[in-house]
SELUMMAR-986703 format. One record per atom (N, C-alpha, C): residue in one letter; y, z, x; residue number from 1; atom name. Coordinates in pm, whole numbers, always signed. Each point is the difference from the previous one (the first is absolute). Layout:
<marmars>
+---------+--------+--------+--------+-----+-------+
| residuo |     yy |     zz |     xx | num | atomo |
+---------+--------+--------+--------+-----+-------+
|       a |      Y |      Z |      X | NUM |    CA |
...
+---------+--------+--------+--------+-----+-------+
</marmars>
This chain:
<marmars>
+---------+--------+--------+--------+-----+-------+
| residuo |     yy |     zz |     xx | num | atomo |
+---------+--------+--------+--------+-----+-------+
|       x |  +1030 |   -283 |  -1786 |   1 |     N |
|       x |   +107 |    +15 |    +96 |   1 |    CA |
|       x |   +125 |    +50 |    -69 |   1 |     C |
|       x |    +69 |   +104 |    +52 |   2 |     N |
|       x |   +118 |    +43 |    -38 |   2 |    CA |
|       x |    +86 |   -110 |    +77 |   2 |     C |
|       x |   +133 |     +7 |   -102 |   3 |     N |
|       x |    +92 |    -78 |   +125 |   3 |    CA |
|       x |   +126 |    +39 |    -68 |   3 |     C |
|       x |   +106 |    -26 |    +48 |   4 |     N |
|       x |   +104 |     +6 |    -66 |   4 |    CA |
|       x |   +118 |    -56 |   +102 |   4 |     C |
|       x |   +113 |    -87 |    -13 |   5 |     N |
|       x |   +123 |    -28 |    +69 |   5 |    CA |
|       x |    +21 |    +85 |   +116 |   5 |     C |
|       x |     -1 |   +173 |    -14 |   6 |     N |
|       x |    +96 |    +13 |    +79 |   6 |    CA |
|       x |   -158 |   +172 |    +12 |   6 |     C |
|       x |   -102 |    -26 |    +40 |   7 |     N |
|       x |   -100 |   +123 |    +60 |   7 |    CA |
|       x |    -82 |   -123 |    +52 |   7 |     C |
|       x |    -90 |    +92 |    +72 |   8 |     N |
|       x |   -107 |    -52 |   +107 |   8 |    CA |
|       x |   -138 |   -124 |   -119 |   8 |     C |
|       x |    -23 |    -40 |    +62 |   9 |     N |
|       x |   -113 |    -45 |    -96 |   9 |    CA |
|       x |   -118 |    +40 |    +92 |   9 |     C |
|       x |    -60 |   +108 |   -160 |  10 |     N |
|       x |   -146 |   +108 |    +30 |  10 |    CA |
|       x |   -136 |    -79 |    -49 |  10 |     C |
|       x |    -85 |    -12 |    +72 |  11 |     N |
|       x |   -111 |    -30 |    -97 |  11 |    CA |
|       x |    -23 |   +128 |   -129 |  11 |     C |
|       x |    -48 |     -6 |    -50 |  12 |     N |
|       x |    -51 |    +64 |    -99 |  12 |    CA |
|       x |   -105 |    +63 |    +66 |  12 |     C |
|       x |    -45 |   +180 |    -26 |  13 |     N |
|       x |   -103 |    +16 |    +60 |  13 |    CA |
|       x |   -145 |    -45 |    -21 |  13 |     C |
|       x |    -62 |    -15 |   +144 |  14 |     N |
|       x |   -102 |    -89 |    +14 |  14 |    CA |
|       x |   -103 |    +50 |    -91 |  14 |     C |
|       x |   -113 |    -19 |    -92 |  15 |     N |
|       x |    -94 |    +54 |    -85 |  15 |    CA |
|       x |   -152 |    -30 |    +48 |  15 |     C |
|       x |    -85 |    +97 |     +9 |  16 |     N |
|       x |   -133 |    +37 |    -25 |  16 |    CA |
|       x |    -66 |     +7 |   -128 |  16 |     C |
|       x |   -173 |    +92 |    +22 |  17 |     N |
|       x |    -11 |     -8 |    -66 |  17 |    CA |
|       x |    +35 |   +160 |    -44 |  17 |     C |
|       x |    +33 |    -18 |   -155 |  18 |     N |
|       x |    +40 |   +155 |    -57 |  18 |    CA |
|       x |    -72 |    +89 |    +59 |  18 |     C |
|       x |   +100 |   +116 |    +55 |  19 |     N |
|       x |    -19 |    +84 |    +73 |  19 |    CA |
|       x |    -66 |     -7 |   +160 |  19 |     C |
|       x |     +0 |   -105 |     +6 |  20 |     N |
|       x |    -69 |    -35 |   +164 |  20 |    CA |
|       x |   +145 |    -48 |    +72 |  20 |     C |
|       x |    -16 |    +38 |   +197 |  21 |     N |
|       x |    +77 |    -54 |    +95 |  21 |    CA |
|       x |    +23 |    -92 |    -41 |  21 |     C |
|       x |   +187 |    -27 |    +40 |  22 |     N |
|       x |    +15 |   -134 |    +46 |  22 |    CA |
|       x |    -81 |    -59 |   +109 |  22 |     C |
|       x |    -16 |   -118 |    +64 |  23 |     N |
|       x |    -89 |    -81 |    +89 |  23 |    CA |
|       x |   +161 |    -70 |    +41 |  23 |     C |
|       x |    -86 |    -40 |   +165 |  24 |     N |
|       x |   +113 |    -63 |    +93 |  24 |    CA |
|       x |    +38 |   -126 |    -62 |  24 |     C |
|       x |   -136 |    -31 |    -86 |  25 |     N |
|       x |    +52 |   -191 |    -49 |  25 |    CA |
|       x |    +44 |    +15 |   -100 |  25 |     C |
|       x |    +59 |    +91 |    -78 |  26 |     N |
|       x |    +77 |     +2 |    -73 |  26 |    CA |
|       x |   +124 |    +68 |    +22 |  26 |     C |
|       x |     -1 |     +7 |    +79 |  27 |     N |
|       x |   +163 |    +70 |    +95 |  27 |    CA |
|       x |    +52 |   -130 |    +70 |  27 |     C |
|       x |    -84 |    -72 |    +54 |  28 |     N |
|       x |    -39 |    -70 |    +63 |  28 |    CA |
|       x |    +91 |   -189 |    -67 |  28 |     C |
|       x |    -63 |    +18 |   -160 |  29 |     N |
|       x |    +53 |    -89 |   -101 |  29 |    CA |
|       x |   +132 |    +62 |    -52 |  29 |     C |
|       x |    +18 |   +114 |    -19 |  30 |     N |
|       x |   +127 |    +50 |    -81 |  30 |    CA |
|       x |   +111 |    -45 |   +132 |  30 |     C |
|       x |     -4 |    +38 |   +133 |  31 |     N |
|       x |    +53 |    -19 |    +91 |  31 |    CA |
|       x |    +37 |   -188 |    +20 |  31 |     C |
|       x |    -84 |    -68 |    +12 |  32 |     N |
|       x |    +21 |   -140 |     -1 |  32 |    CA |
|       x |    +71 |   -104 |   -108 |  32 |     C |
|       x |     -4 |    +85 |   -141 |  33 |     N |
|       x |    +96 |     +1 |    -88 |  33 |    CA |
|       x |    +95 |     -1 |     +8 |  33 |     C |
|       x |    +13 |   +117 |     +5 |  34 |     N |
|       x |   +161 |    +97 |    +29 |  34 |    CA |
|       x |    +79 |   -115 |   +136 |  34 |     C |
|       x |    -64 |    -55 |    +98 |  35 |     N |
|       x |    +37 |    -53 |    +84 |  35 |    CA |
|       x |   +116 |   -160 |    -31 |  35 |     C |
|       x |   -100 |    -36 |    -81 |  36 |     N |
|       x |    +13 |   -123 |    -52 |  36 |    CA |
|       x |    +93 |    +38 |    -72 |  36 |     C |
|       x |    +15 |    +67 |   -131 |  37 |     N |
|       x |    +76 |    +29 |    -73 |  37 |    CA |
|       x |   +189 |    +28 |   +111 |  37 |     C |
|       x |    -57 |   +119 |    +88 |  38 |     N |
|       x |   +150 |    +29 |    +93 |  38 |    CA |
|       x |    +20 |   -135 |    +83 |  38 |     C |
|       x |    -70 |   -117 |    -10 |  39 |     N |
|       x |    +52 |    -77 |    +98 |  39 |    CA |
|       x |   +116 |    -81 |    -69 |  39 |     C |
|       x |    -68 |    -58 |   -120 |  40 |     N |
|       x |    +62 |    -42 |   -110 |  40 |    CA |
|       x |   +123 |    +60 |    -20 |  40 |     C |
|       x |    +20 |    +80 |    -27 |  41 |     N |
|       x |    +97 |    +96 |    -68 |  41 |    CA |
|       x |   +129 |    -34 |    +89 |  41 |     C |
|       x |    -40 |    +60 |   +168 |  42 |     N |
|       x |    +41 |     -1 |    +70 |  42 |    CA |
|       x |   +139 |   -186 |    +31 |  42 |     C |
|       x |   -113 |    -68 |     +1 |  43 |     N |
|       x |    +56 |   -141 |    -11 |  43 |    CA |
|       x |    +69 |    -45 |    -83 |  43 |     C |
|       x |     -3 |    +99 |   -154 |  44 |     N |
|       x |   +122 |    -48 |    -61 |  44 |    CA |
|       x |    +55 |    +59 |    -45 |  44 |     C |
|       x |     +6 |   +150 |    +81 |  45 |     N |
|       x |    +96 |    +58 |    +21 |  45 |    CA |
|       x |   +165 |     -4 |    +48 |  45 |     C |
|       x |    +43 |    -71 |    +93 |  46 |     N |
|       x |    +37 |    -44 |    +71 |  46 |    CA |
|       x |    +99 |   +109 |    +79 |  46 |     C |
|       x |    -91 |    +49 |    +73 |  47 |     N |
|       x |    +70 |   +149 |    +72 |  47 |    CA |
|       x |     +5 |    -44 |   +139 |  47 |     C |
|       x |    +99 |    +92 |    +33 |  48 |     N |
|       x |    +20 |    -16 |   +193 |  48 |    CA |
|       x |   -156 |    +17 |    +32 |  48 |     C |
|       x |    +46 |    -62 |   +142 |  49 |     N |
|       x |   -142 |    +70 |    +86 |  49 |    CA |
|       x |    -46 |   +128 |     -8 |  49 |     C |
|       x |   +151 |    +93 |    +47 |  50 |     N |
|       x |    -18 |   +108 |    -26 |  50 |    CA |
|       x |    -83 |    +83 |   -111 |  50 |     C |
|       x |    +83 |    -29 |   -119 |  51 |     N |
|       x |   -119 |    +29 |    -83 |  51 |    CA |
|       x |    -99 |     +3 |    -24 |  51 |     C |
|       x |    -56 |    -86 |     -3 |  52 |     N |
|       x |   -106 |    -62 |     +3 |  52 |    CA |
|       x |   -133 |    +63 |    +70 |  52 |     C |
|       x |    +10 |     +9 |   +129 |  53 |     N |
|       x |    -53 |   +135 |    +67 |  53 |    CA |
|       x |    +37 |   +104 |    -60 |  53 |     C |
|       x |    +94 |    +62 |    -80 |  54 |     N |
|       x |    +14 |   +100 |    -18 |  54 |    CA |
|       x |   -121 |    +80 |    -86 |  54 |     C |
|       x |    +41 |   -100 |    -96 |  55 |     N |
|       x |    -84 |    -38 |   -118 |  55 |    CA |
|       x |   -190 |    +14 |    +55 |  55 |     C |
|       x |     -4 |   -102 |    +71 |  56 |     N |
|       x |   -146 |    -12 |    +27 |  56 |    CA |
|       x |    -10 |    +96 |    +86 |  56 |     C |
|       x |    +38 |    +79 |    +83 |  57 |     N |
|       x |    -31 |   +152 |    +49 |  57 |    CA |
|       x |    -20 |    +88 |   -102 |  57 |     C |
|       x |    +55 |     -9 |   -132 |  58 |     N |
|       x |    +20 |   +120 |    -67 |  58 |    CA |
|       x |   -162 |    -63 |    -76 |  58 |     C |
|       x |    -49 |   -141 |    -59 |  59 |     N |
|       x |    -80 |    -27 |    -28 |  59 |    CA |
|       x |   -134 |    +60 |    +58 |  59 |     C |
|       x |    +28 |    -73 |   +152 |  60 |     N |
|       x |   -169 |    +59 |    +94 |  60 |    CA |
|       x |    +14 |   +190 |    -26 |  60 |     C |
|       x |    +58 |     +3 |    -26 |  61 |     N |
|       x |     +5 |   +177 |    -28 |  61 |    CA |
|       x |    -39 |    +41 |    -77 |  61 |     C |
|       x |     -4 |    -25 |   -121 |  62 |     N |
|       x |     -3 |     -4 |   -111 |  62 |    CA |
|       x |   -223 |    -56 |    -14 |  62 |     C |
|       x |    -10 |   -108 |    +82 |  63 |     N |
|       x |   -121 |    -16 |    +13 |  63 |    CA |
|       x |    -81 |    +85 |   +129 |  63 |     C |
|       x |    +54 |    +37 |    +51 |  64 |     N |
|       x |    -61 |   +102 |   +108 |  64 |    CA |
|       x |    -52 |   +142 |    -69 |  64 |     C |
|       x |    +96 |    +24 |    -82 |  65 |     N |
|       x |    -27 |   +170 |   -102 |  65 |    CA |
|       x |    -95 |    -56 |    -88 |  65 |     C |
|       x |    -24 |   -120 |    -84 |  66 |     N |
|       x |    -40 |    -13 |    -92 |  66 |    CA |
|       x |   -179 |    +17 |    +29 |  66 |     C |
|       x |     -8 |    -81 |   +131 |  67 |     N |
|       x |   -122 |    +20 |   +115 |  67 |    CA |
|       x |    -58 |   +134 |    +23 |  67 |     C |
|       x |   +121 |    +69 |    +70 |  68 |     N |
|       x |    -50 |   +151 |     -8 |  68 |    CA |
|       x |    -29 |    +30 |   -103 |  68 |     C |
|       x |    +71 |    +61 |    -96 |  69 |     N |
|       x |    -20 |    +24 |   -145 |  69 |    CA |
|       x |   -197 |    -41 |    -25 |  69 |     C |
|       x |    -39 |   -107 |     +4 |  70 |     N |
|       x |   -129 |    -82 |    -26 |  70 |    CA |
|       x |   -112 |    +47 |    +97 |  70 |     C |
|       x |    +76 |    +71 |   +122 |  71 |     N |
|       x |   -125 |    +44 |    +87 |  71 |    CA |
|       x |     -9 |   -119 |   +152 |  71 |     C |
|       x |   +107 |    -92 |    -12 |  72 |     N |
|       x |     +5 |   -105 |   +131 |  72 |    CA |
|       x |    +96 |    +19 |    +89 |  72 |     C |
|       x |    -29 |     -9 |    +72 |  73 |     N |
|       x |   +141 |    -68 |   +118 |  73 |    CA |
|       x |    +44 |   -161 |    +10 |  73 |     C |
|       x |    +89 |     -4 |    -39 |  74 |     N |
|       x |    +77 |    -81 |    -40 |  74 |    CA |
|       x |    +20 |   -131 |   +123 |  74 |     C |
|       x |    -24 |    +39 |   +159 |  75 |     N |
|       x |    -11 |    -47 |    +98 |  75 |    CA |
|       x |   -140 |    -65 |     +4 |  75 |     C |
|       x |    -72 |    +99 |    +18 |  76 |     N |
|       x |   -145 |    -72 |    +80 |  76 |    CA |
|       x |   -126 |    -26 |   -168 |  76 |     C |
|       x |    +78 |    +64 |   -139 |  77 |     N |
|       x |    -92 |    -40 |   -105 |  77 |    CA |
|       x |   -141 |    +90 |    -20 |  77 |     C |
|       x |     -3 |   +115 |   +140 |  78 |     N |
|       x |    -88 |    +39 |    -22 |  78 |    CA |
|       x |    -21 |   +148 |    -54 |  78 |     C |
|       x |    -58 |    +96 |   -109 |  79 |     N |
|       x |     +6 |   +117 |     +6 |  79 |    CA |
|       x |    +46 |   +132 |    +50 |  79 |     C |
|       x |   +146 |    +53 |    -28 |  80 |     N |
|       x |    +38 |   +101 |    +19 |  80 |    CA |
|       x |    -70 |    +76 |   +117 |  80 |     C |
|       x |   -127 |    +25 |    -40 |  81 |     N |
|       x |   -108 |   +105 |    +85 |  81 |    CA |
|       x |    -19 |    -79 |   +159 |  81 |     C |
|       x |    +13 |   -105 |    -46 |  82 |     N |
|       x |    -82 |   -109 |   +115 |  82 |    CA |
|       x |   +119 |    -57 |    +72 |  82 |     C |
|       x |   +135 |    -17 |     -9 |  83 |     N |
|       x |   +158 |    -71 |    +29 |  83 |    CA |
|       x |    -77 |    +82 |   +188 |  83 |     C |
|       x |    +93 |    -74 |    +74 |  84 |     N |
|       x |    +24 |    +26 |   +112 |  84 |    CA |
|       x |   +152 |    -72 |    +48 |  84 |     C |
|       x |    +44 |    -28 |    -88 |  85 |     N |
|       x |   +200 |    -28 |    +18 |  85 |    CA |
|       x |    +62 |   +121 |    +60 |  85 |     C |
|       x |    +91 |    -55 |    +96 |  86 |     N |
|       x |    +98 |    +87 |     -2 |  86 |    CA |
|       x |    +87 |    +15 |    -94 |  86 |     C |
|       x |    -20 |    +94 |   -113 |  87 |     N |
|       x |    +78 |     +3 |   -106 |  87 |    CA |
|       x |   +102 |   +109 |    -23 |  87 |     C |
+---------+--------+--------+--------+-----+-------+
</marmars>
């Protein structure tokens, strides 16, 4: 996990096996990380509300590309090819 005071906290990208797809359960784990980690952060942080959302909008964003990027949709978890989101 990256983290730092004052940027988003990123998981680290999710790993396979060398040279093979990422997989959803490992998007899946890097994501539930990263969660835990921004909740934390978040709590002792001690930022307005405002922020705070700000922050965790700019986060889910940040995990929405990371999804694409991997070949998922970030909504329904399922394959790019296969998504039926209004995206």
């Amino acid at each position: 996990m990256r983290t730092t005071t004052n940027k988003l906290a990123l998981p680290a990208e999710p790993t396979s096996a060398p040279g093979g797809p990422v997989g959803i359960f490992e998007l899946l784990r890097a994501y539930n990380s990263s969660l835990e980690t921004m909740r934390l952060w978040l709590d002792a942080a001690g930022l307005s509300e405002v922020e705070r959302i700000g922050i965790a909008d700019a986060w889910q964003g940040e995990m929405r590309e990371m999804f694409r990027a991997s070949g998922y949709c970030f909504s329904c978890n399922r394959t790019l090819s296969r998504c039926r989101c209004a995206d």
